[in-house]
C-alpha positions as CSV (number, residue, x, y, z in Angstrom):
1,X,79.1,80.9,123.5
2,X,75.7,80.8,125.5
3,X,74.8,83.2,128.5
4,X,74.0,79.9,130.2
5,X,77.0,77.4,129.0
6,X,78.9,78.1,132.8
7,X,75.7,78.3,135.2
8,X,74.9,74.8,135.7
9,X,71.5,76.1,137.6
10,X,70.5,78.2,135.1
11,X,70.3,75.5,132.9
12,X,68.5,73.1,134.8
13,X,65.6,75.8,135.0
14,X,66.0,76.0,131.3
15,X,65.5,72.6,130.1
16,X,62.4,72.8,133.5
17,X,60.9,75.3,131.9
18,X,60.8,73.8,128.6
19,X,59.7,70.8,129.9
20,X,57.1,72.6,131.4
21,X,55.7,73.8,128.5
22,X,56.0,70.8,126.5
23,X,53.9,68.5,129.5
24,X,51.7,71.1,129.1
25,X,50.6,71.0,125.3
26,X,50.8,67.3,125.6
27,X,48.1,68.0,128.5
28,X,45.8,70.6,126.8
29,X,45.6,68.0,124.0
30,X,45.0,65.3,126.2
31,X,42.0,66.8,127.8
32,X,40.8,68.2,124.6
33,X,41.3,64.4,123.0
34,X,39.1,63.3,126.1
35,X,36.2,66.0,126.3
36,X,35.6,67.1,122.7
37,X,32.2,65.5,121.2
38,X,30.4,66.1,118.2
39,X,26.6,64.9,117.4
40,X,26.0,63.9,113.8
41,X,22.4,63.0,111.9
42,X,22.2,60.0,110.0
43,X,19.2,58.7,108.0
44,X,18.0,56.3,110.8
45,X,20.1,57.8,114.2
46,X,21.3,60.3,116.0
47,X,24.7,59.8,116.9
48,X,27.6,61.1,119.6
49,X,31.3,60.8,118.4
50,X,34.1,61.2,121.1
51,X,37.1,59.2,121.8
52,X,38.0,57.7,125.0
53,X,42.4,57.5,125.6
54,X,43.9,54.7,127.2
55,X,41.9,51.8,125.7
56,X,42.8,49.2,123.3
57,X,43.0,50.8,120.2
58,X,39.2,50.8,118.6
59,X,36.1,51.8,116.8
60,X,33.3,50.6,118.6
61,X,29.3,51.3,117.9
62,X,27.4,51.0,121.3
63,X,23.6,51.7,121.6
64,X,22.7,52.8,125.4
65,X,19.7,51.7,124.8
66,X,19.7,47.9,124.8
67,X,23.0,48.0,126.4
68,X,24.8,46.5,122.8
69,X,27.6,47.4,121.0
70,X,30.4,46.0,118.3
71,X,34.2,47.2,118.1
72,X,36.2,46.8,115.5
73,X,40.5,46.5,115.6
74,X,40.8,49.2,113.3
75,X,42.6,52.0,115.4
76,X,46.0,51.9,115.9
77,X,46.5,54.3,118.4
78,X,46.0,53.1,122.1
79,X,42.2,55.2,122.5
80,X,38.1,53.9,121.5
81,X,36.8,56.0,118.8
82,X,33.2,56.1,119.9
83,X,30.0,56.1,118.0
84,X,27.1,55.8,120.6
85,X,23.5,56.0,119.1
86,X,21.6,59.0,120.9
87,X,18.5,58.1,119.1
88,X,17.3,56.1,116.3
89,X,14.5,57.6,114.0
90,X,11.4,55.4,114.8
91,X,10.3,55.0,111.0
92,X,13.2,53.6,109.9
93,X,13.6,51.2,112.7
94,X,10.0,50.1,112.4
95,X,10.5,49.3,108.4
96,X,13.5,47.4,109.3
97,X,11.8,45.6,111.9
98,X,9.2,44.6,109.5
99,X,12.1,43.1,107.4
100,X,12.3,45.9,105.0
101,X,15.6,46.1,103.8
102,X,17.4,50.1,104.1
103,X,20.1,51.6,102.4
104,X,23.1,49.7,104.0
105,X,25.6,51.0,102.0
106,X,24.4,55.2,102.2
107,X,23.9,54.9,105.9
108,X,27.8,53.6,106.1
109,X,29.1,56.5,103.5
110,X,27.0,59.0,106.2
111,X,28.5,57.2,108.9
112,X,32.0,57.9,107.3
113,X,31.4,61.6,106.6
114,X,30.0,61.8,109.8
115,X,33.5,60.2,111.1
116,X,35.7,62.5,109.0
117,X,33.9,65.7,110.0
118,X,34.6,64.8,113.3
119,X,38.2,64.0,113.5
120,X,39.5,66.8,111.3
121,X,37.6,69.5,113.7
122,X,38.8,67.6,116.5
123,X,42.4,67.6,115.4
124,X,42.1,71.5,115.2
125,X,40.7,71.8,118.9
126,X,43.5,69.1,119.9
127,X,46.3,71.6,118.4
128,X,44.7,75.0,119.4
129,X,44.3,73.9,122.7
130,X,48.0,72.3,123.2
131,X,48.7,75.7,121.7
132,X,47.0,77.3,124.1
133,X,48.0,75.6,127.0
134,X,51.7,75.4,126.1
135,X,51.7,79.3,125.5
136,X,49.7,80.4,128.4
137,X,52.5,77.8,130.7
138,X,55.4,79.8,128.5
139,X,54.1,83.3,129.7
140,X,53.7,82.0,133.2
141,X,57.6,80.4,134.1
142,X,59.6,82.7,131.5
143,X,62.5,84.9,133.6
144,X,66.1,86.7,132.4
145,X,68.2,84.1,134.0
146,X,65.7,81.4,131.7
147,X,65.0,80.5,128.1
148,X,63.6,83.2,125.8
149,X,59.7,83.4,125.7
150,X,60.4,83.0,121.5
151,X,61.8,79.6,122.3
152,X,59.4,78.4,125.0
153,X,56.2,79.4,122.8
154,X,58.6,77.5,119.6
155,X,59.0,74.4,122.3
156,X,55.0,74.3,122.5
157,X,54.3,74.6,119.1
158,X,56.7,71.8,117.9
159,X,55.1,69.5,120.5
160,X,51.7,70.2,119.3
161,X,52.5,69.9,115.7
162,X,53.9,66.8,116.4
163,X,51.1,65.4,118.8
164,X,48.3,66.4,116.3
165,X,50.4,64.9,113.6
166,X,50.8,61.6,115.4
167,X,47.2,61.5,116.2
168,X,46.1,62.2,112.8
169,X,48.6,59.2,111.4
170,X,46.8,57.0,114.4
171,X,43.3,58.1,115.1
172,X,41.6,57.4,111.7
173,X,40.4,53.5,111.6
174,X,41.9,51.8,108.9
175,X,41.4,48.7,106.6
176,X,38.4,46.5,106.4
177,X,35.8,46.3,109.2
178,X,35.4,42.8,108.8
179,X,35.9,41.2,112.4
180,X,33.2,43.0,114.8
181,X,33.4,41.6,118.2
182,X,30.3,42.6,120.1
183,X,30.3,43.4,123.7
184,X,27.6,44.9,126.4
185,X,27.8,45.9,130.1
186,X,26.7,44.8,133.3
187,X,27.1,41.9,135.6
188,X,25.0,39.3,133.7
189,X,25.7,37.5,131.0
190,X,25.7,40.5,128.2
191,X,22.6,41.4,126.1
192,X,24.7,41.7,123.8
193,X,24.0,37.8,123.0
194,X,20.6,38.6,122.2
195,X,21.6,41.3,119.3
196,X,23.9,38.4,118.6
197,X,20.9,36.0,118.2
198,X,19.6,38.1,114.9
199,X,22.6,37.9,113.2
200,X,22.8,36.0,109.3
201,X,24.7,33.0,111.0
202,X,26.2,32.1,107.3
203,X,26.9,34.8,105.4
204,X,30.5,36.8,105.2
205,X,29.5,39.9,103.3
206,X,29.4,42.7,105.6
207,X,26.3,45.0,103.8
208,X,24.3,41.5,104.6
209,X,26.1,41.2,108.1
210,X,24.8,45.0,108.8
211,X,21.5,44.7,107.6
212,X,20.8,41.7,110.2
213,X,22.5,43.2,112.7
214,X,20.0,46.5,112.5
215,X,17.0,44.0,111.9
216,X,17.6,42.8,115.5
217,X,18.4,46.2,117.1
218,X,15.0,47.5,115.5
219,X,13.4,44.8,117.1
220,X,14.9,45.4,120.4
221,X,13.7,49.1,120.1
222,X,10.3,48.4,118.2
223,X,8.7,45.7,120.4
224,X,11.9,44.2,122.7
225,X,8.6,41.4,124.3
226,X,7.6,40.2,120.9
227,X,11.0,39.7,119.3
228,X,11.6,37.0,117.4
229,X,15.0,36.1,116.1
230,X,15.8,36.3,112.3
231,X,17.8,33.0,112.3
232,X,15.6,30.3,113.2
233,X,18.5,28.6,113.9
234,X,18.9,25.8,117.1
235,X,21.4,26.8,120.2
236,X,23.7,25.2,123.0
237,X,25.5,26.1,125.1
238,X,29.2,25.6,125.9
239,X,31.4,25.5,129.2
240,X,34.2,23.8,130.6
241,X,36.5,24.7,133.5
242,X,34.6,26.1,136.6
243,X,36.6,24.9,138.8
244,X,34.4,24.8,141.8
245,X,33.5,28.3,141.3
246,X,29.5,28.4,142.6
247,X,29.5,32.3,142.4
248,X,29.2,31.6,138.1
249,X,26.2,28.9,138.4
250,X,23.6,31.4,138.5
251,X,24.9,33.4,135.6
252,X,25.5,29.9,134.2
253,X,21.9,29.3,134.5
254,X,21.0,32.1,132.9
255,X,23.2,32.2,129.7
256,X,21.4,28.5,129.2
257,X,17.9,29.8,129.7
258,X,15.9,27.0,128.4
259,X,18.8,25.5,125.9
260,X,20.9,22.6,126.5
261,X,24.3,23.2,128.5
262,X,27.1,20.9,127.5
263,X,29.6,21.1,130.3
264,X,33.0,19.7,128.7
265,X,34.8,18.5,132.3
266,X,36.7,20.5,135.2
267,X,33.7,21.3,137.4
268,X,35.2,21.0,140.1
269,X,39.3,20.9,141.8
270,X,39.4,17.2,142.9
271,X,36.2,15.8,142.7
272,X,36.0,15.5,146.3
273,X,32.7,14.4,148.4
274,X,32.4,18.1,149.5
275,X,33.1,19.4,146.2
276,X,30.1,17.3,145.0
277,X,27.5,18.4,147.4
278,X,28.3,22.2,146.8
279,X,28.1,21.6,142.4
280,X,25.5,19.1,141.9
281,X,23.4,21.9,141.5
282,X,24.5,22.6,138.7
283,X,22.7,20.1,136.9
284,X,19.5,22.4,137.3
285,X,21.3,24.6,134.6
286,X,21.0,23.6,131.9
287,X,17.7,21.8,129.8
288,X,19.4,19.5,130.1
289,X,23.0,19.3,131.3
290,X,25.6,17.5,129.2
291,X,28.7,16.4,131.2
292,X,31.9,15.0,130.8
293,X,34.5,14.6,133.1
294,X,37.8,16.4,133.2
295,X,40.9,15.3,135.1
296,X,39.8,17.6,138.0
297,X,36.8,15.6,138.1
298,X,36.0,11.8,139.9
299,X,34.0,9.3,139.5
300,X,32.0,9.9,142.5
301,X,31.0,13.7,140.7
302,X,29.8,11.3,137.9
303,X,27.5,9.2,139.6
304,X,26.0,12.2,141.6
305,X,25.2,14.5,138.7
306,X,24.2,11.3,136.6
307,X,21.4,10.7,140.3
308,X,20.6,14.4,139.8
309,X,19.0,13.9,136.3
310,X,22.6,15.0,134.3
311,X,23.3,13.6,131.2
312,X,26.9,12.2,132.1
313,X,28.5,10.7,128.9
314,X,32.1,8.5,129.3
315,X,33.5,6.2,126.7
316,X,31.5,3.4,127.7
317,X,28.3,5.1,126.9
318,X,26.0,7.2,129.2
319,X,26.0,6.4,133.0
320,X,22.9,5.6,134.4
321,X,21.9,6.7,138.6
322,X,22.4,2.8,139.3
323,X,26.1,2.8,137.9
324,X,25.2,0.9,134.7
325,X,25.7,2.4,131.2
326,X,23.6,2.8,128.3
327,X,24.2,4.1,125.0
328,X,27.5,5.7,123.4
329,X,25.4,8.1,121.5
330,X,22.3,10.0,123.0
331,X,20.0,12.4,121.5
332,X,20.6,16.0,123.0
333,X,18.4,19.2,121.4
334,X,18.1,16.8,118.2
335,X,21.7,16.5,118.4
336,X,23.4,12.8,118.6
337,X,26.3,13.3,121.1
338,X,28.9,11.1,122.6
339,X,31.2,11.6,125.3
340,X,34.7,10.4,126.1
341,X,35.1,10.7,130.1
342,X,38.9,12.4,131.0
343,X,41.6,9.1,131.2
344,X,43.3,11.3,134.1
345,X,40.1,11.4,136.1
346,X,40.2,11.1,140.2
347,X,39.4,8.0,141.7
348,X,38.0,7.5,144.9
349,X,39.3,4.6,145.3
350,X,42.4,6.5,144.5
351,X,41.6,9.0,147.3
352,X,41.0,11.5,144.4
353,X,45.4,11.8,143.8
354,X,45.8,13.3,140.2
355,X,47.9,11.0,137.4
356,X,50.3,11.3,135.1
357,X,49.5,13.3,131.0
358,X,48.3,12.2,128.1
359,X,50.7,9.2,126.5
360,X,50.5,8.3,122.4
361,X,48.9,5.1,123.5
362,X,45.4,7.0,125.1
363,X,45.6,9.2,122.3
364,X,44.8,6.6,119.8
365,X,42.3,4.6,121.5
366,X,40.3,8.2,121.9
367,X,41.0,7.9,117.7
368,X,40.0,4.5,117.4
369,X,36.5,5.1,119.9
370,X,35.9,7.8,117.7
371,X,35.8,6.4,114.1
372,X,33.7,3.1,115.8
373,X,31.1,5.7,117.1
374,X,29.4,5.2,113.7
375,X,26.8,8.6,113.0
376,X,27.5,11.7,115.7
377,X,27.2,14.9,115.5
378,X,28.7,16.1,118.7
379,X,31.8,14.9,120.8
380,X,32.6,16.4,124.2
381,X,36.6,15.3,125.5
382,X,38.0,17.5,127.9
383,X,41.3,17.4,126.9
384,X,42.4,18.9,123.4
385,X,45.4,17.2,123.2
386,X,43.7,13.8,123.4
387,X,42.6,14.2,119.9
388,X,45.5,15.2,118.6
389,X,45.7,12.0,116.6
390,X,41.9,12.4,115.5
391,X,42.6,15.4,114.0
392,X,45.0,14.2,112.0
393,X,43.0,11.3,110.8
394,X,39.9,13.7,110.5
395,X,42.3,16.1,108.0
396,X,43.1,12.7,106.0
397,X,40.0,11.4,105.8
398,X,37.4,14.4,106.3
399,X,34.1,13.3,107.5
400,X,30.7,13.4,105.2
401,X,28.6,15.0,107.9
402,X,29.6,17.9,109.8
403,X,31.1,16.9,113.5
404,X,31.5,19.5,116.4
405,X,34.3,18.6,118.7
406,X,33.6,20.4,122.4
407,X,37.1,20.5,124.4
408,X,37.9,22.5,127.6
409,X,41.1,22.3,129.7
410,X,43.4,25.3,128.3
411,X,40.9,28.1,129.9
412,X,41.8,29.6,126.5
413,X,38.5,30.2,124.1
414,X,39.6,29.0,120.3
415,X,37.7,28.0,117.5
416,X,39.3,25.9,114.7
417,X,37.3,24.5,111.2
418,X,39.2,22.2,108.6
419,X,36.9,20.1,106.0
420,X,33.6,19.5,107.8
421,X,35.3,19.3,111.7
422,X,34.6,22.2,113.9
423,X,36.4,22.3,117.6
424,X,35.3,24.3,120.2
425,X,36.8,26.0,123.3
426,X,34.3,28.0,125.7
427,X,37.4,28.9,128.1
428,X,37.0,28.8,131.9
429,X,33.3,29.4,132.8
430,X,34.8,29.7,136.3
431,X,37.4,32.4,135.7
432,X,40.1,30.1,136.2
433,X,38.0,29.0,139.4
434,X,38.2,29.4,143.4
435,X,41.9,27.5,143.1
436,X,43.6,29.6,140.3
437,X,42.7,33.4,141.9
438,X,46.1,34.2,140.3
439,X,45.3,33.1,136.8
440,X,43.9,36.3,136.3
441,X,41.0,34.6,133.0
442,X,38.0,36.6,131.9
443,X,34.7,34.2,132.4
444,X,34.3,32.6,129.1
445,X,32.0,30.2,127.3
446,X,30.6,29.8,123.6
447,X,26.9,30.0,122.4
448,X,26.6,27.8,119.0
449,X,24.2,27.8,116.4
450,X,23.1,25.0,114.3
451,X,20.5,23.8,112.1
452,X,18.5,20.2,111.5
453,X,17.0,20.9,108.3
454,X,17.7,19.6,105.9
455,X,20.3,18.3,107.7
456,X,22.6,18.9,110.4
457,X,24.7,21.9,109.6
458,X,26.9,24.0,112.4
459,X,26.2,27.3,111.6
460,X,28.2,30.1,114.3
461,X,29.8,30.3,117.2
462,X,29.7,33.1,119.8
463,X,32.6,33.1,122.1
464,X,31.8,35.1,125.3
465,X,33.8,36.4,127.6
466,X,33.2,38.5,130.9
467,X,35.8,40.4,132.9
468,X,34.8,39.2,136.5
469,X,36.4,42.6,138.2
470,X,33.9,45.5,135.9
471,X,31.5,42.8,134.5
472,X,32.1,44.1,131.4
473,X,30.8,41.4,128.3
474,X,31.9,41.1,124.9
475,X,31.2,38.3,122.4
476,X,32.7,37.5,119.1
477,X,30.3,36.3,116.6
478,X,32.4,33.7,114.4
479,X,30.4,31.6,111.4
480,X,31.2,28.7,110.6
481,X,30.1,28.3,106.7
482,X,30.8,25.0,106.6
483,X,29.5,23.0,103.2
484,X,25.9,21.6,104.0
């Protein structure tokens, strides 16, 4: 029978003491897991590999430089392993830049070794230091009324076994990097759009994906002034869902720059008078701005941003500053866009009191204004589920022509493509806005890509988002590769 089986407190120290020694390997390779770098040499960088515990489970790429980076889903335990670019060798950006193509796949076999070399001497630091740590706390609480120093030193080297085993099943990335989702820091709108902007809009192989992507960060490090994107490609913007948050206007502004800004309804909480006067500046953000109304919305926001030069679209056709309307389809960035205004719109006449949802009925007369539109290549309806009988026809009888459908409402970004339809939510541009502080949304909103020539052909769609608290960005470049 044990020494310790009748002395209740002598056991309790025991299993302490142990436990001691066990949080105390699990700490050594905690801190070791968090402070342990490596520098590697590639063909065209420098590079730092560490790992950072406690985030989603990653590999990301960031370049400090131009602020830019891409993560991939790949790790499975909950830490970032971290590739940051310390320097990139000049003659190999400049070749790139001048649209010379590299070596894609022998810089990602050196960026694999570099990798492996780094988390095999890493697990050996991550078990010598639990070691270390666990030991040197053994030494420290061992007595003659406790557990043997042989049994606290076996307790801390089980536990770092196991914990280096665990990390070794958990740390390496696995399966195909095939989803990058890019992301930048900072309170603006993320740089990372303008890496995004050099991107092959069409193409799924990843070598070819790669190679663009390290045309544009060449650029960006070569001459960042004279840049010129390698997809000539057209852009719009997308948002929905501000919610009569002004604070986002000026980064609104901004993520336009000069392209058109199609605001698909919910810019404000009621449409109210005073709602109006604070918002109608935002038809200075875009080049121009594209609205349609949301059930959040009124009629008297309509006829204001339509007086402030807006293009306000509603099923009748566009509304004109005298109240009048003029056509159902309007040109927009060599677009041809129509608009169907929200059904559950405020009235003033109302005194701006929300109505009731979406009934079968207003669902197909959205279908039926839809297939009498006749050529479009844009529709902005705030509500998703008003299409849902659309869509059904669209899947029956798929369109020739490519057609974009913009939607808002959910504050939830998606992006869904079936024969030749593309539909499009930005989220919440407004974080939820100033009456939903609870909602607890990331700023969102979608960038999209498309071509004239030969004919109209959606080519990507970036979906932004922005954490409001850290300003942290991230984008996720999605092509479309729809036939042309």
């Amino acid at each position: 029978m044990s020494r310790f089986a009748f002395r209740p407190g002598v056991r309790r120290r025991s299993v302490a003491a142990i436990a001691l020694c066990v949080v105390a390997t699990l700490a050594g390779q905690l801190v070791a897991l968090s402070t342990f770098r490596q520098a590697a040499h590639l063909s065209v960088a420098t590079i730092r590999l560490s790992v950072s515990p406690g985030q989603h489970g990653a590999l990301a790429l960031y370049v400090p430089l131009v602020d830019w980076g891409v993560r991939y889903d790949a790790v499975r335990l909950p830490a970032e392993l971290r590739v940051d670019v310390r320097s990139i060798d000049r003659g190999a950006a400049q070749r790139v830049a001048q649209n010379q193509r590299i070596d894609v796949a022998r810089v990602r076999s050196e960026a694999r070794d570099a990798i492996a070399s780094y988390l095999r001497k890493l697990l050996l630091v991550v078990l010598v230091s639990g070691l270390l740590a666990g030991v040197v706390v053994a030494l420290a609480v061992r007595s003659r009324s406790g557990p043997s120093v042989r049994r606290l030193v076996g307790s801390a080297v089980v536990t770092a076994v196991l914990g280096t085993a665990l990390l070794a099943v958990t740390l390496p990335p696995r399966g195909a990097l095939d989803e990058p989702e890019y992301f930048a820091h900072g309170a603006d709108i993320p740089k990372a759009l303008e890496a995004v902007e050099s991107v092959s809009r069409t193409q799924r192989n990843l070598s070819e994906e790669l190679n663009a992507q390290l045309v544009g960060l060449a650029r960006l490090v070569i001459a960042p002034g004279a840049r010129n994107p390698v997809s000539r490609a057209r852009q719009f913007v997308l948002a929905s869902d501000i919610h009569n948050n002004v604070a986002v206007l000026p980064s609104l502004a901004r993520a336009a720059d000069g392209l058109p800004l199609f605001l698909a309804g919910d810019l404000t909480d009621r449409g109210s008078p005073v709602e109006t006067d604070v918002t109608e500046r935002v038809a200075d953000a875009g080049h121009p701005l594209v609205f349609v109304s949301g059930n959040h919305d009124s009629d008297t926001l309509e006829l204001r941003l339509a007086k402030a030069g807006a293009i306000v679209l509603t099923r009748h056709g566009q509304l004109l500053p005298d109240g009048r309307y003029g056509d159902r389809v309007v040109r927009v960035g060599g677009l041809r866009v129509a608009g169907y205004d929200d059904p559950f719109a405020r009235r003033a006449g109302r005194r701006y009191v929300p109505t009731a949802k979406i009934t079968e009925a207003q669902r197909l007369a959205f279908a039926t204004w839809l297939n009498g539109l006749g050529a479009v290549d844009v529709v902005m309806v705030h509500e998703p589920d008003l299409t849902r009988i659309a869509r059904r026809y669209l899947r029956a009888y798929p369109p020739k022509r490519p057609l974009i459908l913009l939607v808002g409402h959910t504050h939830k970004q998606s992006l869904a493509t079936a024969d030749n339809v593309v539909e499009i939510n930005g989220g919440t541009a407004g974080g939820g806005g100033t009456g939903n502080l609870t909602e607890d949304q990331d700023i969102g909103l979608a960038i999209v890509s498309y071509r004239l020539e030969p004919t109209f052909l959606p080519l990507a769609a970036d979906l932004v988002s922005i954490e409001p608290e850290s300003g942290a960005a991230k984008a996720r470049h999605e092509p479309l590769d729809l036939a042309p």
